[in-house]
C-alpha positions as CSV (number, residue, x, y, z in Angstrom):
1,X,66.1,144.2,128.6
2,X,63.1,142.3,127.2
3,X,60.3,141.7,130.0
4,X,60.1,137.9,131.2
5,X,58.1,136.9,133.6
6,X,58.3,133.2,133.3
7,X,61.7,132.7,134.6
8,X,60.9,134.0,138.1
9,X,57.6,132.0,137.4
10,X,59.7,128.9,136.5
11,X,62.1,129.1,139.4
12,X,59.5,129.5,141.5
13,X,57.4,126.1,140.2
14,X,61.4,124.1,140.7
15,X,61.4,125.6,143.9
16,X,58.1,124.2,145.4
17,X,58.8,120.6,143.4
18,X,62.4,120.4,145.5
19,X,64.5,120.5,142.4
20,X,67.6,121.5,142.6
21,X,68.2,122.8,139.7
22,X,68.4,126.5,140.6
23,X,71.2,125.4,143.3
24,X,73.1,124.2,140.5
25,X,72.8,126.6,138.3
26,X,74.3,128.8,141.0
27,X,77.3,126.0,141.5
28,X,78.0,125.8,138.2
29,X,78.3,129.7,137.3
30,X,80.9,129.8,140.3
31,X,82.7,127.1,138.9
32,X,82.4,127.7,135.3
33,X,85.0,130.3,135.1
34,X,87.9,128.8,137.2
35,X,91.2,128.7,135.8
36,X,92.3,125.7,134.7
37,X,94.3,124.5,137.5
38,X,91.2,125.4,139.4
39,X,89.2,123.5,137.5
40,X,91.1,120.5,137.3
41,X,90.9,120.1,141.5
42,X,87.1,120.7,141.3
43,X,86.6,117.9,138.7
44,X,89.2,115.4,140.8
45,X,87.1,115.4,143.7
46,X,84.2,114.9,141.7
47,X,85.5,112.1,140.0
48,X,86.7,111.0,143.3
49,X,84.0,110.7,144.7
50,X,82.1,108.8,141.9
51,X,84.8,106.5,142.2
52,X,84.3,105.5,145.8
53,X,80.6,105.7,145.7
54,X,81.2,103.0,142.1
55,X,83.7,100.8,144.7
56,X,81.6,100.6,147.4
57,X,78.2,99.8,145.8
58,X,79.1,98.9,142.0
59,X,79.5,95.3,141.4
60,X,81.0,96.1,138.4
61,X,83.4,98.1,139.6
62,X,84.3,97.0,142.9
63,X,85.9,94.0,141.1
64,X,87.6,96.2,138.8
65,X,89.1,98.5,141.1
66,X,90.2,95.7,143.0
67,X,92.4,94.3,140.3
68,X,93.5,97.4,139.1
69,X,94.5,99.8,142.5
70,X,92.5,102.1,142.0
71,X,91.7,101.8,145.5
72,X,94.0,102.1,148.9
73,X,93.2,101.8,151.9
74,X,89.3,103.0,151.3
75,X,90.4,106.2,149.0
76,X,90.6,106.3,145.7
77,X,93.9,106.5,144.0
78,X,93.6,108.4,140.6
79,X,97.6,107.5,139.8
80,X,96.4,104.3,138.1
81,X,92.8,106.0,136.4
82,X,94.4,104.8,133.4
83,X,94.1,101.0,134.6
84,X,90.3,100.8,134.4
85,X,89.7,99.3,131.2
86,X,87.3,101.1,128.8
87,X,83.4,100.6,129.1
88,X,82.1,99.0,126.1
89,X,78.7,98.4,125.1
90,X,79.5,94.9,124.8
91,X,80.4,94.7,128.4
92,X,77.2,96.8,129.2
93,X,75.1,94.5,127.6
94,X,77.3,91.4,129.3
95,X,77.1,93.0,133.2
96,X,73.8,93.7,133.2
97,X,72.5,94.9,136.5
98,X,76.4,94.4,137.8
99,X,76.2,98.0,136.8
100,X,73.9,99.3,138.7
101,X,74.4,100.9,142.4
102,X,73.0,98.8,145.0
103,X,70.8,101.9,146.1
104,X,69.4,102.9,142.4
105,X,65.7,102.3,143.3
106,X,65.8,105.0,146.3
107,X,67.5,107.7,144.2
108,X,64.0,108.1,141.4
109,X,65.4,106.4,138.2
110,X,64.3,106.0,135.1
111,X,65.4,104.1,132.0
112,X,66.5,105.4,129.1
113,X,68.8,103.9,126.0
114,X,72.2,104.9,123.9
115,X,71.4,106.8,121.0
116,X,71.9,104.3,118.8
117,X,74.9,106.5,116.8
118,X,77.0,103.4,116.4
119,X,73.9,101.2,115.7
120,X,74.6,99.3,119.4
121,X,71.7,100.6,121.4
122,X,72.1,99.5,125.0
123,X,69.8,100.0,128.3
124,X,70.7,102.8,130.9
125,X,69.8,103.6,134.1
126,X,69.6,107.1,135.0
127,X,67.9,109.0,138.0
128,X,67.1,112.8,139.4
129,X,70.8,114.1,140.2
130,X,72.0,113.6,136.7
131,X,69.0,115.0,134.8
132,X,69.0,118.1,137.0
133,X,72.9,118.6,136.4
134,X,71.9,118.1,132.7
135,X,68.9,120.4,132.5
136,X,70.8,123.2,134.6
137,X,73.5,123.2,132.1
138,X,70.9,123.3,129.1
139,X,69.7,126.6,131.0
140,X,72.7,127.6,131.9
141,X,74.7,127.7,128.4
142,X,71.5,128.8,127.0
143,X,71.7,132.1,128.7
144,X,75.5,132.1,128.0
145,X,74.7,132.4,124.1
146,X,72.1,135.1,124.9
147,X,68.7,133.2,125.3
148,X,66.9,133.8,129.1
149,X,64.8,131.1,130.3
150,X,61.3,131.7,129.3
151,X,62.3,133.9,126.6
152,X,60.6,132.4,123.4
153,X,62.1,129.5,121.0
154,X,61.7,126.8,118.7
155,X,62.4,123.6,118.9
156,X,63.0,121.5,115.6
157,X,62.8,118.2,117.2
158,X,61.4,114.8,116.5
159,X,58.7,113.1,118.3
160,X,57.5,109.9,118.3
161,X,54.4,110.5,120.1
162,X,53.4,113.4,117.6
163,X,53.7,110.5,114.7
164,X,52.1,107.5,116.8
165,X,49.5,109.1,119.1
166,X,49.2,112.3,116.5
167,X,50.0,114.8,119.6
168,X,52.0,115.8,122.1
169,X,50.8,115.3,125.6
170,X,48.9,117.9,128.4
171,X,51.7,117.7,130.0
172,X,54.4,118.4,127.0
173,X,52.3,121.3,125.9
174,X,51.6,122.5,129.1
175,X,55.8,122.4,129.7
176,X,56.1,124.5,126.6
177,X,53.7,127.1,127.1
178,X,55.7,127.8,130.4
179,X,58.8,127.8,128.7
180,X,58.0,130.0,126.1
181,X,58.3,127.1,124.1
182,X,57.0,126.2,120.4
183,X,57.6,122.7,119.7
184,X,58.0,122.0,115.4
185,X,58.2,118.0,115.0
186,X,60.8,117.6,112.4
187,X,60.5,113.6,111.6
188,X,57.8,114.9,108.9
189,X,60.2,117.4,107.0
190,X,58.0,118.5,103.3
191,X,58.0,121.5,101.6
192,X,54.8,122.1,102.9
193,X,56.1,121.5,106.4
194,X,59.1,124.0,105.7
195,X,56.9,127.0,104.7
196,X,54.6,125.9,107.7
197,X,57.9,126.3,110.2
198,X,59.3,129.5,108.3
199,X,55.8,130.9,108.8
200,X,55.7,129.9,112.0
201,X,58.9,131.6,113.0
202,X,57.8,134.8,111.5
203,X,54.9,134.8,113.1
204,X,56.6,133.8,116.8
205,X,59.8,135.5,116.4
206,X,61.7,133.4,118.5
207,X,65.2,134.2,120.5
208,X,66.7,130.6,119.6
209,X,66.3,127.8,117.9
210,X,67.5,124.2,119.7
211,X,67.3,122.1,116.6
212,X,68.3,118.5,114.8
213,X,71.3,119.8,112.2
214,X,69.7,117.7,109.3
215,X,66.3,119.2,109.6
216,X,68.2,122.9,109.8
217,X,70.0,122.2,106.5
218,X,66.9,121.3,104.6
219,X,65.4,124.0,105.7
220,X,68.3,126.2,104.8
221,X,68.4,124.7,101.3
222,X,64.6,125.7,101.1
223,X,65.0,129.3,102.3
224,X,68.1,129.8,100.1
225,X,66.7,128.5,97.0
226,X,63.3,130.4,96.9
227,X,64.5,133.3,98.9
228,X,62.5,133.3,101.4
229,X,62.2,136.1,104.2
230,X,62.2,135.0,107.4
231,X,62.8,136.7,110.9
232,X,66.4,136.1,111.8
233,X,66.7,134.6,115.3
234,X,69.3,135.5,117.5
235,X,70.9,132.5,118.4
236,X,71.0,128.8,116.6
237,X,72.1,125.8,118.8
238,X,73.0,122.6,116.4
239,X,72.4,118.9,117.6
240,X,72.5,115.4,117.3
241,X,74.5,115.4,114.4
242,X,78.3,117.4,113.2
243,X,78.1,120.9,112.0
244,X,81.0,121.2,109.5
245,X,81.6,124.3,108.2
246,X,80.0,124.1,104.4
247,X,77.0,123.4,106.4
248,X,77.5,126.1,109.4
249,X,77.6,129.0,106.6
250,X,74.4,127.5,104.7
251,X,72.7,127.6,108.2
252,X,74.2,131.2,108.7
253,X,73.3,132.8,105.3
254,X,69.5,131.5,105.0
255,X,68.8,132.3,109.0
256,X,71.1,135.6,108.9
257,X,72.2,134.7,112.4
258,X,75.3,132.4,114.5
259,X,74.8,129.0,114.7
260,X,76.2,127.0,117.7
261,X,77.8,123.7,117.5
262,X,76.6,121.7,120.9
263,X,77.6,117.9,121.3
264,X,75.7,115.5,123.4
265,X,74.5,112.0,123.4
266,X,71.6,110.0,125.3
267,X,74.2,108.1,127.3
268,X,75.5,111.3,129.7
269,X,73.0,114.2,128.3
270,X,74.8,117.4,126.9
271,X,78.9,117.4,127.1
272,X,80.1,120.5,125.2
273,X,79.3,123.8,123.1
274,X,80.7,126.6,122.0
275,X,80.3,129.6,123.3
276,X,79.1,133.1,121.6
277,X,82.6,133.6,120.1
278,X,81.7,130.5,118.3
279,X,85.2,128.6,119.0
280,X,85.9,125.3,120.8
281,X,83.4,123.6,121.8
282,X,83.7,124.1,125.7
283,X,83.4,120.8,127.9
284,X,81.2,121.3,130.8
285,X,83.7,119.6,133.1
286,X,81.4,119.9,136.2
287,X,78.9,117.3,134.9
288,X,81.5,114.7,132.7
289,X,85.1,114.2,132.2
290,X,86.3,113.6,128.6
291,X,89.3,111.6,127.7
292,X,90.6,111.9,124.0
293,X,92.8,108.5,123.3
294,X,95.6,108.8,121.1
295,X,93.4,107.0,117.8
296,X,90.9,110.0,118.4
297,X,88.3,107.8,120.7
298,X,86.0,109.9,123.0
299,X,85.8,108.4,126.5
300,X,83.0,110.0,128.9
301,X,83.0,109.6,132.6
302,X,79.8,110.7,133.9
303,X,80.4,112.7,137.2
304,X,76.4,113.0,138.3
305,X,75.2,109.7,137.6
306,X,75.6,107.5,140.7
307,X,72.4,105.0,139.8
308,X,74.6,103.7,137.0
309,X,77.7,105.1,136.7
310,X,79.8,105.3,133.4
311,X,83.4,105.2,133.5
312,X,85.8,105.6,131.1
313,X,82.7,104.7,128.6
314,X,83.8,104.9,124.8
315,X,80.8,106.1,123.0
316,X,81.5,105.2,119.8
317,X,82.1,109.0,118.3
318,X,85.6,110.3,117.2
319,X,86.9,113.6,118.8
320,X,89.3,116.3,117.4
321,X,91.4,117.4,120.6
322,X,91.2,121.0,121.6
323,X,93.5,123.4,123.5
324,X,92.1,123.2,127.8
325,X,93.3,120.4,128.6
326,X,95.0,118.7,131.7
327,X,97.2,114.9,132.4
328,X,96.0,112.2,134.7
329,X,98.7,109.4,134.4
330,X,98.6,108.4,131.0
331,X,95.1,109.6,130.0
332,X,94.3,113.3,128.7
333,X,91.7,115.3,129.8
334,X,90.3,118.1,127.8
335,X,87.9,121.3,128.7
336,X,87.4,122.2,125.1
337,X,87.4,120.1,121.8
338,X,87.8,121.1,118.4
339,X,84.9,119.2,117.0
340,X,83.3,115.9,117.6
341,X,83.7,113.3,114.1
342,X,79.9,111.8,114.6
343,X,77.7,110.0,112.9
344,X,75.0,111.4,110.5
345,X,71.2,110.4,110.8
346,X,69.4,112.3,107.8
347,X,66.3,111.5,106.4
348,X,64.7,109.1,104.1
349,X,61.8,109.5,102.1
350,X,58.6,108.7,102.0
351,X,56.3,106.8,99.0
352,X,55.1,110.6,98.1
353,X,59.0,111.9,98.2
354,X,58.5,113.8,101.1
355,X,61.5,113.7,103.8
356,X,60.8,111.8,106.7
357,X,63.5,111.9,109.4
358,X,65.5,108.5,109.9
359,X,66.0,108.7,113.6
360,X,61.5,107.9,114.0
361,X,62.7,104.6,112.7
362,X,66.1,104.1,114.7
363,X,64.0,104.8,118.0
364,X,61.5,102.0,117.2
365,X,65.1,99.6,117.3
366,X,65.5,100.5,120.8
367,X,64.7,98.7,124.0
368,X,64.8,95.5,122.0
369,X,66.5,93.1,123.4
370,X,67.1,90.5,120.4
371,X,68.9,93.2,118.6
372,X,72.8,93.5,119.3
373,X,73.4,95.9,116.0
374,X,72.1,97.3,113.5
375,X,72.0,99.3,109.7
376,X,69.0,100.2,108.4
377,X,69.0,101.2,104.5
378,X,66.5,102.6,102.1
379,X,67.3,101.0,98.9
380,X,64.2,102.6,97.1
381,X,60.8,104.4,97.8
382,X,59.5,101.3,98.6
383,X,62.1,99.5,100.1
384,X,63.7,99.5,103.4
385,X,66.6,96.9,104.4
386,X,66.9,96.0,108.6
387,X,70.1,95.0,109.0
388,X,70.5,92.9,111.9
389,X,72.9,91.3,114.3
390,X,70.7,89.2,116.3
391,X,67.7,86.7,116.6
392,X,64.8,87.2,115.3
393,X,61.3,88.0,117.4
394,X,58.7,87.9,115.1
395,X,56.0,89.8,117.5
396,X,58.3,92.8,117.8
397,X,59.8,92.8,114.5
398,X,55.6,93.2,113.3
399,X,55.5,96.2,116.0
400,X,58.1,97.5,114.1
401,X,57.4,97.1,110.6
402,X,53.4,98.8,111.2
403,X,55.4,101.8,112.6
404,X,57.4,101.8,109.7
405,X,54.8,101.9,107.3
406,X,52.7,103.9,109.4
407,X,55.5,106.4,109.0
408,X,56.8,106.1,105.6
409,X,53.7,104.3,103.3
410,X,51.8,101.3,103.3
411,X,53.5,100.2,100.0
412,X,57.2,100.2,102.0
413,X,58.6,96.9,101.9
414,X,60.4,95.6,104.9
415,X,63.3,93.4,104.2
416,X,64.9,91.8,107.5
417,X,68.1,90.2,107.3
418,X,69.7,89.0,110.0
419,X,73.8,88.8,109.4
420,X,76.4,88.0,111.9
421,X,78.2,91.4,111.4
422,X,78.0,94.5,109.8
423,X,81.3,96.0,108.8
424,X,82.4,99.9,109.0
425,X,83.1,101.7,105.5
426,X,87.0,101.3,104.3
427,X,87.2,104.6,106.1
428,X,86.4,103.2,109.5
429,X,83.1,105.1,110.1
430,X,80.3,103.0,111.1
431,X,76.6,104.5,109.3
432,X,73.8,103.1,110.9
433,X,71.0,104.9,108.4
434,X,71.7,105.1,104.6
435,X,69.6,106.6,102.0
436,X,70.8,105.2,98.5
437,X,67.9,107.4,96.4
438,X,69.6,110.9,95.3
């Protein structure tokens, strides 16, 4: 047993700041290995209750529920769940506040955005409860896969902050250091960059890696190619991206350890991820529901978030059923998936070559309110097409463009085109960031 004082440490710190994390890690590993008719009654009256708390305080919703019977007599009738029509982020962006609860400012909310994956980014409102429920299960499936909190571990991330400000806040690194916690800021991914992370892995020998699959394949293509030695870590976690399975053994063979597949989005946190045995991804029913329709559409209702709750939301990602899975009326509801069909980010490159990530530049798109879509393509070195379904703001779209070539080169051109629609490949994915140079 490796020696670890920081979790005790750590429990101790959420402890005297009233988090409740640690209460919920303790509800969730009583929960987590119910049967699955056990389960299924524990996420009802979760979703219940959601429900009636969206009813009674959910513009939204209360006319919705109205119209559909979903609600008797002041209690929720989950017979006709089927009948609430599917959130869109067109009907986000229409409702507005209509959204929100009625008691969102008393319950410490914060903004945030979609993730952009289907070039739609839309505002969100989310608060404490849900990004306790979210950071518990982090901890929680991280010590499933074999990593202890405040055992050591990477993070090949991206960071805005690092790129504009040029570091990462007192408080960020402060955060780390108690965590155990080396933070590697992928957006700037060069050779030089690669041999300063696989140095810095030898050197820290981490436990786990929490990283962005696109900047864990380049690196994998480096290692591979000039054989490089590095320290095998014990455990890989894959995001914000698919892991197929050409990539999954490239990962595997240059890192000589598993790599786990985890799904999540901005929109309800982390959903699923499998577990040591590498399988199905495993739904962490006590925080969201999932819904699979019959065209392979994922549809997340978020069980935690009462500021702004999401209901039958279709996120815009494709699903591939897996084998837990339950009926409510005409609807499926699954514990495990097989894999999640998402969308790609990758990286671009920069007026030197070097790879920068492509997510920097989707993340300057958000919070604008003049943009309804997007597609942003790199035609050449120094050319970068904005796709845009919109109006233009010219102050903003200069915020952007300085970040841009603050980011990618001075000599970048910017090329704005605003287009009344931008249409899905004959295959019927939607890709939001393209690269054309090989």
């Amino acid at each position: 047993m490796r020696i670890n004082w920081r979790k005790p440490v750590i429990y101790l710190i959420l402890y005297l700041s009233g988090s409740k994390i640690p209460e919920i890690i303790k509800e969730i590993k009583r929960v987590a290995n119910f049967s699955i008719e056990d389960k299924e009654r524990y996420q009802k009256e979760k979703l219940k209750k959601i429900l009636l708390h969206a009813y009674n305080n959910v513009p939204y919703y209360r006319d919705v529920f109205i119209k559909e019977g979903i609600i008797e007599n002041n209690q929720i009738n989950l017979n006709n769940f089927n009948r609430i029509p599917l959130l869109t982020k067109k009907i986000i962006r229409e409702q507005g506040s209509n959204l929100y609860s009625h008691d969102y400012k008393s319950r410490k909310y914060y903004e945030n955005t979609s993730g952009g994956s289907t070039g739609e980014p839309i505002k969100l409102i989310q608060d404490r409860v849900y990004e306790e429920w979210n950071n518990a299960t982090k901890i929680y499936f991280n010590e499933l896969l074999g990593k202890r909190l405040g055992e050591k571990e990477i993070k090949l991330w991206g960071s805005d902050r690092d790129i504009i400000k040029g570091n990462l806040t007192l408080k960020d690194r402060a955060i780390n250091f108690l965590y155990n916690r080396q933070f590697f800021n992928s957006y700037n991914f060069s050779k030089s960059d690669i041999r300063n992370l696989i140095q810095l892995n030898n050197r820290f020998q981490p436990v786990s890696y929490w990283a962005y699959i696109d900047s864990l394949l380049e690196c994998s293509k480096y290692i591979v190619k000039n054989n490089s030695y590095i320290v095998p870590p014990e455990i890989i976690v894959s995001t914000i991206g698919p892991l197929d399975n050409e990539s999954k053994n490239l990962i595997e063979s240059a890192f000589k350890t598993k790599v786990h597949n985890q799904y999540g989005s901005r929109e309800a946190g982390v959903l699923a991820c499998q577990d040591s045995g590498q399988n199905e991804l495993n739904v962490f029913f006590w925080k969201d529901l999932l819904e699979i329709s019959a065209d392979g559409k994922l549809l997340i209702t978020s069980l935690n978030n009462y500021s702004m709750p999401l209901i039958r939301y279709e996120i815009g990602d494709v699903a591939l059923p897996g084998n837990k899975y339950y009926g409510l009326c005409d609807s499926t509801i699954f514990f495990s998936i097989e894999n999640v069909i998402g969308r790609t980010l990758g990286y671009f490159k920069s007026e030197n070559g070097e790879l920068k990530h492509s997510h920097f530049i989707v993340q300057q798109l958000f919070f604008r309110d003049w943009i309804t879509k997007f597609q942003i393509v790199q035609h050449s070195i120094d050319l970068i097409e904005m796709k845009i379904v919109g109006s233009k703001n010219e102050k903003e779209m200069s915020e952007v463009e300085k970040l841009v070539k603050n980011f990618l080169g001075d000599s970048i051109t910017i090329d704005w085109n605003f287009v009344d629609a931008i249409e899905p490949t004959p295959s019927g994915k939607y890709i939001y960031t393209v690269c054309e140079i090989n």
